[in-house]
C-alpha positions as CSV (number, residue, x, y, z in Angstrom):
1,X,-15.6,36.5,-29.5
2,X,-12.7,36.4,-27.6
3,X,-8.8,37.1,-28.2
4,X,-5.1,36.2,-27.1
5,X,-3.1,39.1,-25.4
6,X,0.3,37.7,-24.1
7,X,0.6,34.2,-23.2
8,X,-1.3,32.8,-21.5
9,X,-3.6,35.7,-21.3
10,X,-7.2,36.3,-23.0
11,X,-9.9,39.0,-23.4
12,X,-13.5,38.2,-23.9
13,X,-15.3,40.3,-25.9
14,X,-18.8,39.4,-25.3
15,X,-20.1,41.8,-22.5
16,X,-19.1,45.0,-21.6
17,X,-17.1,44.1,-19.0
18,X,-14.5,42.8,-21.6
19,X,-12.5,40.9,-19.3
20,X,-8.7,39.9,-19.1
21,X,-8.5,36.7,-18.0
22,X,-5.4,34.9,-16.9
23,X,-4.6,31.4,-17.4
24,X,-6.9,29.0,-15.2
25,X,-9.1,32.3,-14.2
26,X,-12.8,33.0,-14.5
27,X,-14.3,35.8,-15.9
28,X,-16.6,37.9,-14.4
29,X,-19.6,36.3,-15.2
30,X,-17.7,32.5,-13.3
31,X,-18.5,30.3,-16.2
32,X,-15.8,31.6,-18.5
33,X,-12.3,30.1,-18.1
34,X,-9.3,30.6,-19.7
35,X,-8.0,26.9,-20.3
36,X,-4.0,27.4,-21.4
37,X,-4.7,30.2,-23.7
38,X,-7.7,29.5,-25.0
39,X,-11.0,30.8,-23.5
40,X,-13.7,28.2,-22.6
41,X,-17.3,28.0,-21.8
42,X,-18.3,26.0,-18.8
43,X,-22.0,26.3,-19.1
44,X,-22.6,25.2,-22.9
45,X,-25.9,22.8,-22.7
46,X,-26.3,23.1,-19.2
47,X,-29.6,24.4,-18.2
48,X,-30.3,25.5,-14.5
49,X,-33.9,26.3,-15.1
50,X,-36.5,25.8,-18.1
51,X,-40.3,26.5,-18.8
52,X,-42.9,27.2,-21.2
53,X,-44.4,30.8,-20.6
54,X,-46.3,33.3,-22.2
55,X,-44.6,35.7,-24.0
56,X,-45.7,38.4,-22.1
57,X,-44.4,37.0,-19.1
58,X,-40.7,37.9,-21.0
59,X,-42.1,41.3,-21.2
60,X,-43.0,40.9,-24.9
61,X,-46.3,42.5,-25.5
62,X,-45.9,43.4,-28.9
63,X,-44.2,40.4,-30.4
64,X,-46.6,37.4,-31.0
65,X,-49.0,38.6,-28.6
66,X,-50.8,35.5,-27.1
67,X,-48.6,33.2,-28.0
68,X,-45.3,31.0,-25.7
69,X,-41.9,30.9,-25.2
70,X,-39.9,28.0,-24.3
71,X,-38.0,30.1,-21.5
72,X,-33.8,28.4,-20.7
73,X,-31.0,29.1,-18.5
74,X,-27.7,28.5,-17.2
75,X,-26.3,29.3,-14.3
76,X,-24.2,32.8,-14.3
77,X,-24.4,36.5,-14.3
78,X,-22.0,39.4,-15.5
79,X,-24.4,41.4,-13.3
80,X,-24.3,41.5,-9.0
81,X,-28.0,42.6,-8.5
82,X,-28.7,43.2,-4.8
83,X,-32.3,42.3,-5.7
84,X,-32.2,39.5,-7.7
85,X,-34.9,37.5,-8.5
86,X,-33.3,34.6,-9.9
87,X,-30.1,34.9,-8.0
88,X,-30.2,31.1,-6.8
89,X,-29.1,30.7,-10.4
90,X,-27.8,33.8,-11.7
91,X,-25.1,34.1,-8.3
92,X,-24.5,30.3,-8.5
93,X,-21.0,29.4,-8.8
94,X,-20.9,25.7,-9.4
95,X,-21.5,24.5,-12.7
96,X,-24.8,22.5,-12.4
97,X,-27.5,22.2,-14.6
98,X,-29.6,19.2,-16.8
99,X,-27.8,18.6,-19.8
100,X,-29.4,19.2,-22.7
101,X,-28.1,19.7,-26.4
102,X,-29.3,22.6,-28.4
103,X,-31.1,19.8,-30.8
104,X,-32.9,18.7,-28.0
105,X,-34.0,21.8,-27.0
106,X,-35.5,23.1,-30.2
107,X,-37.3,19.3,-30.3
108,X,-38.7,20.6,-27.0
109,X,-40.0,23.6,-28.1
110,X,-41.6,21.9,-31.4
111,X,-43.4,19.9,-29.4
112,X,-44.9,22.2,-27.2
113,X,-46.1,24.6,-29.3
114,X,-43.7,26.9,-28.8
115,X,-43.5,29.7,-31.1
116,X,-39.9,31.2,-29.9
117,X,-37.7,30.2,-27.4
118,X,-36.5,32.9,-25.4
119,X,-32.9,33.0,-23.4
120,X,-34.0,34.3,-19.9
121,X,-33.8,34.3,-16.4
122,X,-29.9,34.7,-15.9
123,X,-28.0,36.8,-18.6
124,X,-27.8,35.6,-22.1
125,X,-24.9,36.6,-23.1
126,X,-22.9,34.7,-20.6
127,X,-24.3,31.4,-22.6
128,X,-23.9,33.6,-25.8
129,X,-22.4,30.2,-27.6
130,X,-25.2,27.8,-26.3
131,X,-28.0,30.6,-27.4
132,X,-26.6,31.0,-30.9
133,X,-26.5,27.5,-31.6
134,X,-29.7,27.0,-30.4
135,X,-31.1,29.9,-32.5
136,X,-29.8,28.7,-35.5
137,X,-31.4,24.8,-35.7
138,X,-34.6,26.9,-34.3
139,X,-34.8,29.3,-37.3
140,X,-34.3,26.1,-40.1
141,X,-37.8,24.8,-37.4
142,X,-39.5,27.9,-38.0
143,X,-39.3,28.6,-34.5
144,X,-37.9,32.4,-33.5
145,X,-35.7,33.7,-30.8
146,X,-35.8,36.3,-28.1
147,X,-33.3,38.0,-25.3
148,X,-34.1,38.6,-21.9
149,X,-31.1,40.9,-21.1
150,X,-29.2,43.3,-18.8
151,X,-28.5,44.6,-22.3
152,X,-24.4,44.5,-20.9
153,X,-23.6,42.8,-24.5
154,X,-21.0,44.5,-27.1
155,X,-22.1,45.3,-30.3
156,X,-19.7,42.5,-31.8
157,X,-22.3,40.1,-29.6
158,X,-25.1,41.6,-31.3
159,X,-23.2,41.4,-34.8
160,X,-22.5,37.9,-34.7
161,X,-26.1,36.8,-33.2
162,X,-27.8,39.1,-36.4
163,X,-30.2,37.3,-38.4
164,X,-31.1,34.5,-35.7
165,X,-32.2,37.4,-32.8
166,X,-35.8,38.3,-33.4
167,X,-36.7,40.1,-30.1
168,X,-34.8,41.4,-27.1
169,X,-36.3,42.8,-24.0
170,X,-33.5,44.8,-22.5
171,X,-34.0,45.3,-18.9
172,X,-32.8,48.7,-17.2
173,X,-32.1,49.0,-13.7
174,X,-33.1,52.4,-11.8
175,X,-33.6,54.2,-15.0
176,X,-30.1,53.4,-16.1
177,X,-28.8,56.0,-13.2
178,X,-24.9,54.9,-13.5
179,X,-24.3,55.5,-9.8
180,X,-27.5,53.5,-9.1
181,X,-25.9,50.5,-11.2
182,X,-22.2,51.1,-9.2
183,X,-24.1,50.5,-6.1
184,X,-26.8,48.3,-6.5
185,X,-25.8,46.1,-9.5
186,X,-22.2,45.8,-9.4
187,X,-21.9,47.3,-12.8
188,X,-19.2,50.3,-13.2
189,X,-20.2,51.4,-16.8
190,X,-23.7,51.8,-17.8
191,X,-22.5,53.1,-21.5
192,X,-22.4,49.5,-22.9
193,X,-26.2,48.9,-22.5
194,X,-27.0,52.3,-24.9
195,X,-24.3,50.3,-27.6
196,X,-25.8,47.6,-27.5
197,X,-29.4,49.2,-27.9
198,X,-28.1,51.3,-31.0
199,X,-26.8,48.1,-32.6
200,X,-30.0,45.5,-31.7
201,X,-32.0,49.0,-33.9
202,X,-29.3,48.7,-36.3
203,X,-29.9,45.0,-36.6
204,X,-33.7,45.0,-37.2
205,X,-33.9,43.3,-33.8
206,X,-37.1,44.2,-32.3
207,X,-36.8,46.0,-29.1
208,X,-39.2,46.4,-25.8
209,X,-38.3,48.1,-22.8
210,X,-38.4,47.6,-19.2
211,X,-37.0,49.7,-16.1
212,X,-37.4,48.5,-12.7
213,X,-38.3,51.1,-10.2
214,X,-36.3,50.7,-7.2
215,X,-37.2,52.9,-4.6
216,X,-34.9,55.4,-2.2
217,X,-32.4,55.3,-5.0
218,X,-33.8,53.5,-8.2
219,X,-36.7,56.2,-8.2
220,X,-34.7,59.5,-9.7
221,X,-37.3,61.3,-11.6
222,X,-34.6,63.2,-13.5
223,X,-32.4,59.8,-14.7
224,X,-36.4,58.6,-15.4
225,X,-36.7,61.4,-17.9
226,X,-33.0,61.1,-19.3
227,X,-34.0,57.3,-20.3
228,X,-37.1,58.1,-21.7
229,X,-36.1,61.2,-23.8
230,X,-32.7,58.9,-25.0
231,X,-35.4,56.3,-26.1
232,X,-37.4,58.4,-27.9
233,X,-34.6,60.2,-29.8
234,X,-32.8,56.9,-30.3
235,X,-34.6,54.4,-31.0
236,X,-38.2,55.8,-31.8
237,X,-41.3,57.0,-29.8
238,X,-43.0,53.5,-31.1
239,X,-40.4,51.4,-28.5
240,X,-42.6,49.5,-25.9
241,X,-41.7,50.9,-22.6
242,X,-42.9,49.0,-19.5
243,X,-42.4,50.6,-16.1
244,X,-42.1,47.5,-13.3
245,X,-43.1,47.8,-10.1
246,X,-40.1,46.5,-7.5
247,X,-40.6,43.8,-4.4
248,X,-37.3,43.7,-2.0
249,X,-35.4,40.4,-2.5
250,X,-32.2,38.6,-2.0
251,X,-29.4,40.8,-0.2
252,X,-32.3,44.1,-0.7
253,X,-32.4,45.9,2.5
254,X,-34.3,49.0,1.7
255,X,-38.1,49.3,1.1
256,X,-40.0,46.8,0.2
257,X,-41.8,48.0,-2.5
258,X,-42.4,50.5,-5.1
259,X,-45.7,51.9,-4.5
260,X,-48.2,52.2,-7.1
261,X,-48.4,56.0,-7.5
262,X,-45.2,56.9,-7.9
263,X,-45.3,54.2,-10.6
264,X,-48.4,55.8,-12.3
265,X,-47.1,59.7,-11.9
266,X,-44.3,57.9,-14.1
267,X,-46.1,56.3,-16.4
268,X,-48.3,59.6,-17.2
269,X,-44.5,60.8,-17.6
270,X,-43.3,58.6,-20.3
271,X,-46.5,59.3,-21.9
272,X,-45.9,63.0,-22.0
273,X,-42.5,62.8,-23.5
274,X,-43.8,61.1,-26.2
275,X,-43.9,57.0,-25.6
276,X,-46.7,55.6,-27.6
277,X,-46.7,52.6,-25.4
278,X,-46.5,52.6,-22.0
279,X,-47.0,49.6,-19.9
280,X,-47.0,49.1,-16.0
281,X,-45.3,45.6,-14.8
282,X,-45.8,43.8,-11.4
283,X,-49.0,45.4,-10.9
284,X,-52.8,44.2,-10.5
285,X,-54.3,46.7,-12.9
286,X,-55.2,46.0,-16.3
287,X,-55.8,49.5,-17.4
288,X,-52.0,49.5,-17.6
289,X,-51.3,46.5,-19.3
290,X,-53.6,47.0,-22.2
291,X,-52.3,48.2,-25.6
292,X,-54.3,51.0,-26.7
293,X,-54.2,52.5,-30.5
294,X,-51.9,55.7,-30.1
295,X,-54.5,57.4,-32.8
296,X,-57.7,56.9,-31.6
297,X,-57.2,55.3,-27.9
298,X,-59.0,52.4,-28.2
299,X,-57.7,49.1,-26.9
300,X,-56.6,46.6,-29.7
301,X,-54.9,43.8,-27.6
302,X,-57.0,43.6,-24.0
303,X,-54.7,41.4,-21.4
304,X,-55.6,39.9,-17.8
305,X,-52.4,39.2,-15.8
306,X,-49.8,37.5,-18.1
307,X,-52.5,36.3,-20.6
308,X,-54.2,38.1,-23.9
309,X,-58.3,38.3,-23.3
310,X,-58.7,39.3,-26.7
311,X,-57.8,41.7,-30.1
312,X,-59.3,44.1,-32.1
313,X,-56.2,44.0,-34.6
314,X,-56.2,43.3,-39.0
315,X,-52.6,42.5,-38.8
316,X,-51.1,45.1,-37.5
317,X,-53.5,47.7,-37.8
318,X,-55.9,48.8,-35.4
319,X,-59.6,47.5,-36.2
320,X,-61.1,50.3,-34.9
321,X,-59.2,53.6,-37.6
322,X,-56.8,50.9,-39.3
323,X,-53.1,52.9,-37.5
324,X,-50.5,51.1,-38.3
325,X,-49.2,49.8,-35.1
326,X,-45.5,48.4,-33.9
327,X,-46.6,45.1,-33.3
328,X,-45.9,42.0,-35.0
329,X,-48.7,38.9,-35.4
């Protein structure tokens, strides 16, 4: 995934930032450097941060509902996120973390019960090499594989990952505004994240949605409506969408929150642009977190906070009128 140019120069191709690097230089993301020509990774094995959560937690409501996800990390970000949650990881610049082979990390998930591991907290891609081999011995243990990601990949990234990707959540920023993302996330191109989209369809990956609402600038009803509409004609109306409510962190100075109406004027938004599955995030309401049938309306997964109370599903069909829905058991 990445080339020579001139001595002793190389370009990554990974993320959409498809840096130059010169010799004894990081790339953007810090944990890439270019080692006398050739282009190294600094963070293979070494995990800043692992857990064992529910899937939903990843968002990933409609991919093995109810069941975990051993969650991994390294340290590293091609992003700059002014609110970061996790920037005491994804801004860290030392290379630190527990060491820990993909071999052992698949033996971990085994033996918790794990039915996918899922690449998250910091950006995937920037341990793209660590996650592939990881996916790989996970598949021949029956065990699947999921992305938590800015979505900043190329489609080569998602071409050489194919077959051993089984679910990405691809996390928008501010409705994918690209003046919001030049401001806020450090990120002068937002075009990269629609590539990638097309290709993870392309793929068979399956795909969920979120966009964090950041308000006084995140908040732009008419970028909220260009997303939506670009989902719907790209990648299907049957995408899982989840809108997430936004608390102020790291270097945030603006409001603290996103209040709940807004958040619900947008949900009844995506909904009439033709979403069949619209989800709130961040909030303490289960009406918005259950999966209704888009047919006849009835809930067929009921959740309470990050858990799954119970189903009313026959596969993945409704009970209730037997729709076909876009979820996999």
């Amino acid at each position: 995934m990445w080339e020579r140019l001139s001595p002793p120069a190389v370009k990554c191709n990974l993320c959409g930032w498809r840096c130059v690097i010169q010799a004894g230089k990081r790339g953007r993301c810090m944990v890439r450097e270019n080692r006398d020509g050739t282009l190294h990774t600094l963070v293979y094995g070494k995990v800043a941060s692992y857990a064992v959560d529910p899937i939903e937690k990843k968002p990933l409501y409609h991919f093995h509902p109810g069941s975990t996800a051993l969650s991994v990390a390294t340290v590293g970000c091609n992003f700059r996120c002014v609110f970061c949650d996790n920037w005491s990881i994804s801004q860290e610049t030392e290379i630190v973390g527990e060491e820990m082979p993909p071999e052992r990390l698949v033996s971990l998930a085994k033996s918790m019960g794990c039915r996918s591991i899922s690449y998250t907290y910091t950006e995937p891609t920037i341990f793209f090499e660590y996650a592939y081999d990881t996916a790989r011995l996970a598949h021949k243990e029956g065990i699947l594989n999921t992305f938590v990601t800015n979505g900043y990949m190329t489609p080569e990234a998602v071409r050489t990952i194919d077959g051993y990707l089984d679910a990405a959540t691809v996390d928008f920023k501010g409705s994918g505004d690209p003046e919001f993302y030049k401001k806020f996330c450090g990120a002068l191109d937002v075009g990269p994240v629609f590539d990638a989209l097309r290709e993870m369809k392309k793929e068979g990956v399956f795909i969920e949605i979120t966009n964090l609402i950041v308000p006084d600038g995140g908040d732009s009803r008419e970028a909220f409506t260009k997303l939506v509409n670009w989902i719907v004609g790209e990648l299907g109306p049957d995408i899982p969408f989840h809108i997430l409510r936004f608390f102020s962190s790291y270097k945030y100075t603006g409001p603290d929150s996103t209040s709940l109406s807004s958040l619900v004027e947008l949900w009844k938004l995506a909904k009439s642009l033709g979403l069949k599955y619209v989800y709130l995030g961040n909030v303490m309401d289960e009406r918005y977190g259950n999966t209704s049938c888009p047919r006849c309306g009835k809930a067929v997964i009921e959740r309470v906070g990050m858990g799954v109370a119970s189903t009313n599903l026959k596969g993945n069909r409704c009970a209730f009128c037997g729709e076909t829905l876009n979820v996999i058991v």
